[in-house]
N, C-alpha and C positions, 0 to 999 in steps of 0.2 A: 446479396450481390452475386450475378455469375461468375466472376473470378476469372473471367475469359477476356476482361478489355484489352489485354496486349494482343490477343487475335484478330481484334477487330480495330487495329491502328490507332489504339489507346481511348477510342470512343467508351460511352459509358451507357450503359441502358438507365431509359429511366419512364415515370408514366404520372402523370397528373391530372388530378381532380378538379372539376369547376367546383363552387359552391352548393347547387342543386343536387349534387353527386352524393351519391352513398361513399364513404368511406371503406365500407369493404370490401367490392374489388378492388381495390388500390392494396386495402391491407393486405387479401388474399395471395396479392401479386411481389408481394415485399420482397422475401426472399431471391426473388430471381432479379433483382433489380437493385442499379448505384445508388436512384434520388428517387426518391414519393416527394411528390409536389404536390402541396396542396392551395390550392388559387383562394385568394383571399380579396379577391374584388372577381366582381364577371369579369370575363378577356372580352377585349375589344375597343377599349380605350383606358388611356392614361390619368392620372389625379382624382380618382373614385376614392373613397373613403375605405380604408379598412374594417374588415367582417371581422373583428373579434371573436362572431359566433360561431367561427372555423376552428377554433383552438381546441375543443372538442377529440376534432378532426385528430391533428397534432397530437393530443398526448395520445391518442389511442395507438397512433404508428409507431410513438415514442416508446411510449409501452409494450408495446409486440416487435419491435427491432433496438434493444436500446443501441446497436451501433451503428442505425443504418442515418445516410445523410438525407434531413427530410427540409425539404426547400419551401418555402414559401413565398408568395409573389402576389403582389399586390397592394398601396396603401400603408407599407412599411415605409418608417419614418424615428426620427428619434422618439418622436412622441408615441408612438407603437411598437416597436420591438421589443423592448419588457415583456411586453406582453406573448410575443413570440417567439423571444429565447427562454422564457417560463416554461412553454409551454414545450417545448422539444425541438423547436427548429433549428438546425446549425448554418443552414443555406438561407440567403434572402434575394431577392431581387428587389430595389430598391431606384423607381426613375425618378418620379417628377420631384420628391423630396431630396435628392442629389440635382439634378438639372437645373432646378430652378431658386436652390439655394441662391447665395453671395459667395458662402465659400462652402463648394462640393468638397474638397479636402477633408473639411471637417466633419460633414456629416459622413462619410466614409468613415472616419477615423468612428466616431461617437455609434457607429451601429455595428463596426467590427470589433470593437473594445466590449459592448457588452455579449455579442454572440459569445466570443473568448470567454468570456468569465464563467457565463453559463456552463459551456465547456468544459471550461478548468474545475467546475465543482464550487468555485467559489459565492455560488446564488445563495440569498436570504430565500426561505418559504416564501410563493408569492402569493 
């Protein structure tokens, strides 16, 4: 992180990969950066299926920054996130599995509870 956001009116830098992307400018660029985002569906529309095959991605950032906040966005879901708090993410972006829930409440709750655990250290090997 540049350690500068209070200069820049509490903004935060940050840079993100599509899937087709190499992983390492991103990683190359960590240091100087809040969030490594790494896209787990293509951009450009909503309820695409999660790329698992990104996770990769994730521990390698995880591993070369263990403090740094690495986002993931796309196709996160209860039924997904395991798999990407496993794997190093602490950030998610998370729509149509909130939006189009019955109760958004809950899935909020069920995919912030396991990011925390992660977190907390408290994870089984996955």
């Amino acid at each position: 992180s540049s350690g500068n956001n209070a200069e820049y009116g509490g903004m935060h830098e940050g840079c993100g990969i599509k899937p087709k992307t190499p992983v390492e400018p991103l990683s190359d660029l960590g240091s100087l950066l809040d969030v490594l985002l790494v896209m787990t569906v293509e951009p450009g529309f909503g309820g695409q299926s999660f790329m698992a095959d990104m996770m990769p991605k994730v521990r390698h950032l995880r591993e070369r920054y263990p403090d740094a906040n690495i986002e993931v966005d796309g196709g996160l879901s209860p039924k997904t996130i395991e798999v990407a708090a496993g794997a190093g993410a602490n950030l998610i972006v998370s729509g149509s599995a909130v939006v189009k829930s019955s109760d958004p409440k809950s899935v909020i709750t069920q995919l912030r509870d396991v990011i925390n655990r992660y977190r907390e250290g408290e994870k089984t090997d996955a």
